[in-house]
C-alpha positions as a Markdown table, in Angstrom:
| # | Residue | x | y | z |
|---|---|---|---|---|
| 1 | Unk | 63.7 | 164.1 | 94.7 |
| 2 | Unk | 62.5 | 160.8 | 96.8 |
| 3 | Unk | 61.5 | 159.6 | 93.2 |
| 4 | Unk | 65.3 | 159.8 | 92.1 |
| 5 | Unk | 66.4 | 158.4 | 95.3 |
| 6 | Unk | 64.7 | 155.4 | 95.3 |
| 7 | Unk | 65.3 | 154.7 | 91.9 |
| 8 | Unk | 69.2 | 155.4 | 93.0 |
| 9 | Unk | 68.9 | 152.6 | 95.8 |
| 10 | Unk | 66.8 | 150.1 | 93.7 |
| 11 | Unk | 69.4 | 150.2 | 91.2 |
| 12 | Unk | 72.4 | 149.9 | 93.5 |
| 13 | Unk | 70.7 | 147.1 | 94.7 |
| 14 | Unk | 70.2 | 145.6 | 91.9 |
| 15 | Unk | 73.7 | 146.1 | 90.7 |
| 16 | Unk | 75.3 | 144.7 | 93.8 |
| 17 | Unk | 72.9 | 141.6 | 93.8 |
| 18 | Unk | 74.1 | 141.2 | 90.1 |
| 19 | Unk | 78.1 | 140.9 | 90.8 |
| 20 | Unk | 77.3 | 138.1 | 93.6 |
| 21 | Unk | 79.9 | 135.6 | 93.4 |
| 22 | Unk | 79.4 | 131.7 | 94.2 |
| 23 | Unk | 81.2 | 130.6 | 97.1 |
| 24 | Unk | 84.1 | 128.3 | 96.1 |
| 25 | Unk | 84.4 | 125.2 | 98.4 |
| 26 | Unk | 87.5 | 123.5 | 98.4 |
| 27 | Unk | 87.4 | 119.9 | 99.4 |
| 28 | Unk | 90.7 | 118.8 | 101.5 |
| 29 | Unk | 92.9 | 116.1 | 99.7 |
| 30 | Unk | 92.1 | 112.4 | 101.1 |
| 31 | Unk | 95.0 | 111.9 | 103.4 |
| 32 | Unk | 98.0 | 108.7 | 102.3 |
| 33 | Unk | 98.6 | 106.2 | 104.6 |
| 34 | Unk | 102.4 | 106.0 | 104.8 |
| 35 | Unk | 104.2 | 102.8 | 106.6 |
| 36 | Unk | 106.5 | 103.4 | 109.6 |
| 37 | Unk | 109.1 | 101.5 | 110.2 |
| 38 | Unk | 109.4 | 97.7 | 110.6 |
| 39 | Unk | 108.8 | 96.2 | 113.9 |
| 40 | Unk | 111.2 | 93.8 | 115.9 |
| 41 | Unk | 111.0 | 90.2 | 114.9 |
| 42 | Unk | 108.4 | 87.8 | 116.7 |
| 43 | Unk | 109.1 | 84.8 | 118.3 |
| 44 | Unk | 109.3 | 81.6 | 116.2 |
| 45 | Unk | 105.3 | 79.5 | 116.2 |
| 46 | Unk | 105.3 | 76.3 | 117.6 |
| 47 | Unk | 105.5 | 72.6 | 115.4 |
| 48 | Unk | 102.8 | 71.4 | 114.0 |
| 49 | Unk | 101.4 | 68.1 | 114.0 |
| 50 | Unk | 102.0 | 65.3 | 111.9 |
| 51 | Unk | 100.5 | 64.7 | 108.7 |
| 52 | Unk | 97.7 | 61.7 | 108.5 |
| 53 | Unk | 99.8 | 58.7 | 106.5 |
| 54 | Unk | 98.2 | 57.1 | 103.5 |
| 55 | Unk | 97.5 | 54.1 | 102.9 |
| 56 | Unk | 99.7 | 51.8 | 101.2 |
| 57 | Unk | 98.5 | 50.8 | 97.6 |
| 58 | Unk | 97.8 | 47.0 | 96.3 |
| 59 | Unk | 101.7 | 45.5 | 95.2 |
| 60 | Unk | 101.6 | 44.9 | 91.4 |
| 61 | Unk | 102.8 | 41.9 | 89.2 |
| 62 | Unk | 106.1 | 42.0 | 87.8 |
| 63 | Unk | 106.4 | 42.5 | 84.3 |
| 64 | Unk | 107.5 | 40.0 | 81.3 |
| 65 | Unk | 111.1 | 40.4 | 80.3 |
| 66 | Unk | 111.4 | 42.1 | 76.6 |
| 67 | Unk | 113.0 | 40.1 | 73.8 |
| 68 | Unk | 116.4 | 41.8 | 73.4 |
| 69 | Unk | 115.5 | 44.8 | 71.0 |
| 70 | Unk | 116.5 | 48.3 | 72.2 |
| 71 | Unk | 113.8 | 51.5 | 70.7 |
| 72 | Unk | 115.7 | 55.1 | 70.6 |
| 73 | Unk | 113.5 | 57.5 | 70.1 |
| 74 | Unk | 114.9 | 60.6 | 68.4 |
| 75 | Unk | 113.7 | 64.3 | 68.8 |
| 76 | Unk | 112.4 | 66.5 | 66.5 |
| 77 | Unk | 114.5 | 69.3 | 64.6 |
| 78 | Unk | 113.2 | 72.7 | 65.5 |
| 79 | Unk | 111.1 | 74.8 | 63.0 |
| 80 | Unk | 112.4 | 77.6 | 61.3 |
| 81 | Unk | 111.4 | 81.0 | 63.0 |
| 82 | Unk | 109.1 | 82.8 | 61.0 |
| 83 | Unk | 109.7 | 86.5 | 60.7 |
């Protein structure tokens, strides 16, 4: 009789250690930063300050006069389109 209860106990144990689930772990969703609504306006920033001027460039020669003849310079037709 304690022969066929221990061997009773060892296999309940054994069957209960064999049907053992692993333990689910459920990680939470990362949470979304959602906007509110907009503030009131701010107050208007103050002026700046002025720029640094450049310095003026060297003045140039004037130019020869052309001889009369007048050059018109016509555009290109557009290509075709290929298809």
């Amino acid at each position: 009789m304690n022969h066929t209860l221990l061997i009773s106990a060892l296999l309940a144990t054994l069957s209960l250690a064999a049907c053992d689930n692993p333990t689910v772990v459920s990680v939470p969703a990362t949470p979304v930063a959602v906007p509110g609504p907009a503030g009131p306006q701010g107050e208007t920033g103050s002026q700046g300050a002025t720029g640094y001027q450049g310095n003026e460039g060297v003045q140039g020669e004037t130019g020869k006069t052309g001889d009369g003849t007048t050059v018109i310079v016509v555009p290109a037709e557009a290509a075709a389109p290929a298809n």
